[in-house]
C-alpha positions, 0 to 999 in steps of 0.5 A, a space after each residue: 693126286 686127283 682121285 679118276 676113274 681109272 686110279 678108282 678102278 685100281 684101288 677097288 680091284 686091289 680091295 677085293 682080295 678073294 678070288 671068287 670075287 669080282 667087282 659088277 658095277 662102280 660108280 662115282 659122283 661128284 657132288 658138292 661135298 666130293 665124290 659119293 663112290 657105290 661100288 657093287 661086288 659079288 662072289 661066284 658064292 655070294 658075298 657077306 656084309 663083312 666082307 662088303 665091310 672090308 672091302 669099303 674100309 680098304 678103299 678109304 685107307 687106300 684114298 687115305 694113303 694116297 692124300 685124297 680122303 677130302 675128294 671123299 665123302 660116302 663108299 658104299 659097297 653092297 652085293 647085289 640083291 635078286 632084284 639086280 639085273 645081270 651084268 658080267 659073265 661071271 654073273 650068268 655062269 653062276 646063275 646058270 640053272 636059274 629062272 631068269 627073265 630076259 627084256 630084249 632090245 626089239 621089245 619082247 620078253 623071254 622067261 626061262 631057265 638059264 642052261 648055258 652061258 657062252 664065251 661067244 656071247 650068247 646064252 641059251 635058256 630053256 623054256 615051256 611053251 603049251 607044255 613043250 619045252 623048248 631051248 632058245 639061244 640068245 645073243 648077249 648083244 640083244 638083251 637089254 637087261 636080265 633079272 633072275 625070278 626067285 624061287 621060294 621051293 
């Protein structure tokens, strides 16, 4: 069996048991040692390194299991950390109420706090401009990357 993205796919989904988690990113690489696989999940309550850790030891037994342990050469599985854009919806509902910064594909950059989340693929953030708050709404195919702006209160 070759190891694909798509049986990859599988394996991890399978690995990450608890409902409240949810896989963000998966990446692999083919290198000359095999394949290097980063895998990046996060939990509607944040995720633990032992959970990460379980989740990275599910996976090797998996691609054990299946005979392709010498396509593998490095699992890697983290949360992401503040500095990690958003990426899912899951991701901007649970940070709904945050301050985030939001770069659009015309160029500009849009700072505020995170109101709204919608199915139909906008958001809607709250911002001050001169002491006047304002809400903006915002198409999800317009923004190129979302940060959240940590808040040390």
């Amino acid at each position: 069996m070759v190891l694909t993205e798509t049986k990859l796919s599988e394996i991890s989904n399978s690995c990450i048991k608890e409902e409240d988690l949810f896989l963000v990113e998966l990446k692999s690489k083919k290198g000359t040692n095999g394949y290097q696989i980063h895998l990046v999940v996060d939990g509607d309550n944040g995720i633990s390194i032992d959970t990460c850790s379980d989740i990275s030891r599910c996976i090797n037994h998996e691609i054990e299991e299946l005979g392709l342990i010498d396509e593998v050469s490095k699992i890697e599985v983290s949360s992401p950390g503040l500095d990690y854009p958003l990426k899912t919806p899951r991701q901007f509902k649970k940070n709904i109420g945050r301050q985030i910064k939001i770069f659009l594909d015309s160029g500009s950059e849009i700072t505020g706090k995170l109101i709204e989340f919608s199915d139909e693929n906008f958001i809607v953030i709250e911002t001050k401009k001169k002491k006047k708050v304002e809400e903006a709404k915002i198409q999800i195919s317009e923004i190129v990357k979302t940060k959240i702006i940590p808040s040390f209160k």
